[in-house]
C-alpha positions as CSV (number, residue, x, y, z in Angstrom):
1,X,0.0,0.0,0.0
2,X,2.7,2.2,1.1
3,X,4.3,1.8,-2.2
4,X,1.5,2.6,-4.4
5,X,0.7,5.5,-2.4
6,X,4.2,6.8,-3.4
7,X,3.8,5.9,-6.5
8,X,0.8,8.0,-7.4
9,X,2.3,10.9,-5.5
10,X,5.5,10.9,-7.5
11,X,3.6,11.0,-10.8
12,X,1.5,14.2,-9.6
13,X,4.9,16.0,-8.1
14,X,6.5,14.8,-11.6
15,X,4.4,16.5,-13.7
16,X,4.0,19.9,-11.8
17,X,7.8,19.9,-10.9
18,X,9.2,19.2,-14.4
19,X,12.6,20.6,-13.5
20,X,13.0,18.5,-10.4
21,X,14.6,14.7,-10.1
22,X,12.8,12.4,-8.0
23,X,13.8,9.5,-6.4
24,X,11.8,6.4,-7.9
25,X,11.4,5.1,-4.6
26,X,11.3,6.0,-0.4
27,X,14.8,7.1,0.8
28,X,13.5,7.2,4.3
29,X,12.4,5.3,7.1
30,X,9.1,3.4,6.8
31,X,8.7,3.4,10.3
32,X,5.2,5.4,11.3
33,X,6.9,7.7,14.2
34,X,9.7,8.6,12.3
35,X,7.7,10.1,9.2
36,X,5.6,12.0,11.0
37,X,8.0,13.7,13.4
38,X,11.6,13.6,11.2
39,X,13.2,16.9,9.5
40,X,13.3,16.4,5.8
C-alpha cells in the first residue's frame, strides 16, 4: 500500500515539478513515528 501510495504521488509531483529529479522510490524510514516527526 505504502508503495502505491508513493507511487501516485510521484507522478503528480512529476508533472508539476518538471525541472526536479525524484527518487523512484522512499529514501527514508518506513517506520510510522519517524515520518511523522523527522526533519526532511
Amino acid at each position: 500500500m505504502f508503495d502505491e501510495s508513493f507511487d501516485v504521488a510521484l507522478k503528480i509531483v512529476r508533472t508539476e515539478y518538471l525541472e526536479t529529479n525524484f527518487p523512484n522510490t522512499w529514501q527514508f524510514s518506513r517506520d510510522l513515528d519517524t515520518m511523522l516527526n523527522a526533519n526532511f
